[in-house]
N, C-alpha and C positions, 0 to 999 in steps of 0.2 A: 483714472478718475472714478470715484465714486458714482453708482446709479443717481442716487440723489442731492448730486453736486450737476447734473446734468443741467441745462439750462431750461426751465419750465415751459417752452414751447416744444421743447423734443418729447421729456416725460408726456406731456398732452397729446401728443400725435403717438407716442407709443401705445398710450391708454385707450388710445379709440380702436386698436387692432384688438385689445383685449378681453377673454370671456369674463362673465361675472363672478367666477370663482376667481380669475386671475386679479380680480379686479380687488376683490377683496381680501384675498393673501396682499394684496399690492400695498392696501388704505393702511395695514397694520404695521409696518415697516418701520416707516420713520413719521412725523409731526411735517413734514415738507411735504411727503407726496401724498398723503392724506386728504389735502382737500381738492385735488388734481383726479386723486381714483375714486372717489366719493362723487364727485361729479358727473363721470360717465357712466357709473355703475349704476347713477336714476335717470339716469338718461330717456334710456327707451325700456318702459315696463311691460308686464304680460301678466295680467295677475287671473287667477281662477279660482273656482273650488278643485278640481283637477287635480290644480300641482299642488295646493297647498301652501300657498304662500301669502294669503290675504292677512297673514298679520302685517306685509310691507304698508296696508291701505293705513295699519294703526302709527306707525312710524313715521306716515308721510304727514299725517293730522297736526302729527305732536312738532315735527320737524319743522318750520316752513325754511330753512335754509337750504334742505334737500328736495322739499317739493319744488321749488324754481327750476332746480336741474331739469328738470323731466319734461323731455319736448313729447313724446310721444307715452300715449297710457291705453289701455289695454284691460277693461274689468271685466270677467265674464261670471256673475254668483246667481243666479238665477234663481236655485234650487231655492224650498222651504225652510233649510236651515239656515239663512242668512238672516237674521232678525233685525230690527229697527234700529237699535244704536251699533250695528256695524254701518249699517247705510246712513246715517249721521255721519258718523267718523269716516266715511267715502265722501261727502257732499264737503265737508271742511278741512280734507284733502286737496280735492278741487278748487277749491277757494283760495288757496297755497298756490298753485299750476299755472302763475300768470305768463309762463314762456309756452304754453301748448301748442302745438305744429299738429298734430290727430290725435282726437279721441276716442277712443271707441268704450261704450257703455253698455253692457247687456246683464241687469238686473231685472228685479218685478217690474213688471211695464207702469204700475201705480205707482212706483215712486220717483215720480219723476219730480217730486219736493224736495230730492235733494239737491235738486240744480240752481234751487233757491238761495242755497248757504253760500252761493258763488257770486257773492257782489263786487269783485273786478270786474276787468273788460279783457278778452282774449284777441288781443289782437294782432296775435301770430296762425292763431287755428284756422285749418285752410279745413279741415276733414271731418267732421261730427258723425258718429255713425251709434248708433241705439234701439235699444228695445221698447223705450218711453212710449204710452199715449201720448197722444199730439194734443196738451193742453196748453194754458196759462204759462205755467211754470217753464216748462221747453219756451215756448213766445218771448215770455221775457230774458229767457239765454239766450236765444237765436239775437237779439235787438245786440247783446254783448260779444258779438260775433263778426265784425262787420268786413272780416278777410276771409268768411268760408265759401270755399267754392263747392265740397263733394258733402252732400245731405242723406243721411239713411236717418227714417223715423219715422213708428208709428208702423213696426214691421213684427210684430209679436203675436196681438189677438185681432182677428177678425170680431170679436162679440163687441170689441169698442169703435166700430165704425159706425154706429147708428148715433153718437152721440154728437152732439153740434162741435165742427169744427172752429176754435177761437180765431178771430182777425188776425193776420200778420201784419206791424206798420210796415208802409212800402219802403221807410226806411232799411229796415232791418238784411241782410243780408244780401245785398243790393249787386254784389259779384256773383253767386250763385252759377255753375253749369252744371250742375248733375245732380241731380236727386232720383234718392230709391225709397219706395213706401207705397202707402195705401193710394188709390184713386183717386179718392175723395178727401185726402190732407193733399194731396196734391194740384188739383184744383184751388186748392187755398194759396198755395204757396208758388207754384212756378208763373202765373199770370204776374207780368211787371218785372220779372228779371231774365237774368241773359242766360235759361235754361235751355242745353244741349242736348243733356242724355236725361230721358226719362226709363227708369226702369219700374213698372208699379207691378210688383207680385201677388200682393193682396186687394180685395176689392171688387168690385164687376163698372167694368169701363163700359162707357155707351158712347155713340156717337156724339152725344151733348156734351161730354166731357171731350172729345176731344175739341172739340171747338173752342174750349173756355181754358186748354192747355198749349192749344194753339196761339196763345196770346201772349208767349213768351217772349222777350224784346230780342231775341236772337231765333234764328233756326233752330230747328229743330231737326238732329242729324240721327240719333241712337235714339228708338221707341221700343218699346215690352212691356205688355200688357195684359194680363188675362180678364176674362169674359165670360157669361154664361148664358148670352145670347147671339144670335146668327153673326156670323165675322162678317160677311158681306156689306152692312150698313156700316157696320166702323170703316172697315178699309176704302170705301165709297169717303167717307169723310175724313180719312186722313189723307188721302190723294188731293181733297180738295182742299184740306186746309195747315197741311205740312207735306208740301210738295216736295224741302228738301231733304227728305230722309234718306240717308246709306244704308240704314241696316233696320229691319223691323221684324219684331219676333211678337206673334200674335196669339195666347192659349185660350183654347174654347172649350167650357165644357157641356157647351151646346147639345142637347139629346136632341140626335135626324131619327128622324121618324121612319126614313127610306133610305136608302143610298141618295145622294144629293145628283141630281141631273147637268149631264154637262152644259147645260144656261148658267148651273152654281157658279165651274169652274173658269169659263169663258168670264162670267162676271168681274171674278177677282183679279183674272188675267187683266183685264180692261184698264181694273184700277190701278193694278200696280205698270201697268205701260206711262200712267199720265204721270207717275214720280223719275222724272229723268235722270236722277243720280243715285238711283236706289243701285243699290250691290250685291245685298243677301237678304232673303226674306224664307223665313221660317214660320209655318202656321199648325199649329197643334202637333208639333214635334215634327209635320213634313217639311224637307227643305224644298224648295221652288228654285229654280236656276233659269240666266235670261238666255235663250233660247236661239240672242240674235245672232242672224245666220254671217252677219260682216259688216263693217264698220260705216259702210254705204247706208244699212237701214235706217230708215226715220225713224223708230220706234221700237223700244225691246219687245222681245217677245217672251212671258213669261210662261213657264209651266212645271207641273206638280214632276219629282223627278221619280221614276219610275223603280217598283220594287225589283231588285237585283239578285234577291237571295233564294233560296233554291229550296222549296217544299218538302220535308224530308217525311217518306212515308213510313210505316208502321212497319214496315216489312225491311225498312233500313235501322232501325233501333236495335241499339246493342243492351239488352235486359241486362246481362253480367256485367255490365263498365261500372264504376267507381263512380264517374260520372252523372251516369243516369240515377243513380241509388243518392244523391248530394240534394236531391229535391224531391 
């Protein structure tokens, strides 16, 4: 029997094992398997300046038979050479993509007006992840979103965090567990939905923030945050008001004026005892481990884990090594 006399649920399952060159020796064959290897081959894209393949963004614009295919898309153009009518012809791409399962978007953080050209509704995208400021334009995509669960946005410049964060309706994105981004778009956004994992890497968190992310209609289980004031008042208020944390990673780039007194480190210990399902807690790259001596205790015992490594003196240096000459 001919390949493609095959019955088109096999050619279909053969095609999903196959790479994108296979894929497309495959499309050119016959008129039968063509629209079978054309389908998988937009499937899942990856596009960059890198590899060099951002003419597929112009193909998908012109196409929209092919842009349907495409559950999962992948843009990373960042650089200066990526001028305004490619990112038009990205934005009318997307507007094509109404099966999307994750997207990931990492252009100029200003153009987040191409999300605008996307007047369907995605209501397969569980994943959104981007370099966008967190304006209007994102808002009114997030509203056409209403199956995303994993949110990165608003993770590019710190210089655009002083500007007013826009409303989200509480409609809008109403599944939500994890979001990654700035502080203070987060404060916007996880209050009123059933946000788990907060990761915020840009920003400077305070105690007051966590109180107003505390407000999540679920636990709050995965936190990370950085800071550039004393950890002690945050961690005081997230014991008191996200008691169920498992894992919390805290960076500070707190200038101590001294060595911090062991009242500092007692302190922290205090608060992380009153989080009873906490697991791992990391603070300015130290890990902390619970200390409990057996399963009798009421109460973990936390403490900073002690340096292991072994002070190597001037008189152990090997000047001749390869090694040493690498820095």
């Amino acid at each position: 029997m001919a390949f493609a006399q095959l019955p088109v649920e096999l050619i279909d399952a053969i095609c999903q094992r196959g790479q994108p060159t296979d894929l497309v020796a495959l499309s050119r064959t016959c008129s039968s398997i063509y629209p079978v290897a054309q389908r998988h081959l937009y499937r899942h894209l990856s596009i960059s300046t890198a590899s060099r393949n951002l003419r597929a963004v112009v193909t998908l614009a012109r196409r929209p038979e092919l842009a349907q295919n495409v559950r999962t898309f992948s843009l990373r153009a960042e650089c200066a050479t990526v001028f305004r009518p490619f990112l038009r012809l990205v934005g009318m791409a997307l507007s094509r993509m109404t099966e999307l399962v994750s997207l990931d978007l990492f252009v100029d953080p200003d153009a987040s007006w191409i999300l605008s050209e996307a007047r369907c509704t995605y209501t397969r995208l569980s994943r959104f992840s981007c370099s966008l400021v967190f304006d209007s334009h994102v808002v009114e995509f997030l509203g056409k979103t209403e199956a995303l669960l994993e949110l990165q946005v608003d993770g590019a410049s710190i210089s655009h965090n002083a500007l007013p964060v826009p409303a989200l309706p509480a409609r809008s994105i109403p599944h939500l567990s994890q979001f990654v981004g700035s502080s203070h778009v987060a404060c916007a956004i996880v209050p009123g939905r059933p946000v788990e994992s907060i990761h915020l890497p840009l920003g400077d968190l305070t105690a007051e923030d966590v109180t107003v992310l505390a407000n999540s209609t679920s636990h709050v289980l995965i936190f990370g945050a950085t800071a550039t004031s004393s950890p002690l008042p945050i961690l005081e208020s997230l014991s008191q008001h996200m008691s169920s944390l498992i894992y919390l990673r805290l960076m500070t780039t707190f200038d101590f004026l001294e060595v911090p007194q062991p009242s500092f480190y007692e302190g922290i210990a205090k608060a992380l005892s009153s989080l009873a399902d906490l697991e791992g807690f990391e603070l300015g790259g130290l890990h902390w481990v619970n200390a409990q001596k057996n399963l009798q205790d009421q109460q973990p015992v936390w403490q900073s884990q002690p340096f292991a490594g072994e002070i190597i003196g001037a008189e152990d240096l090997d000047l001749d090594s390869d090694l040493f000459y690498v820095y």
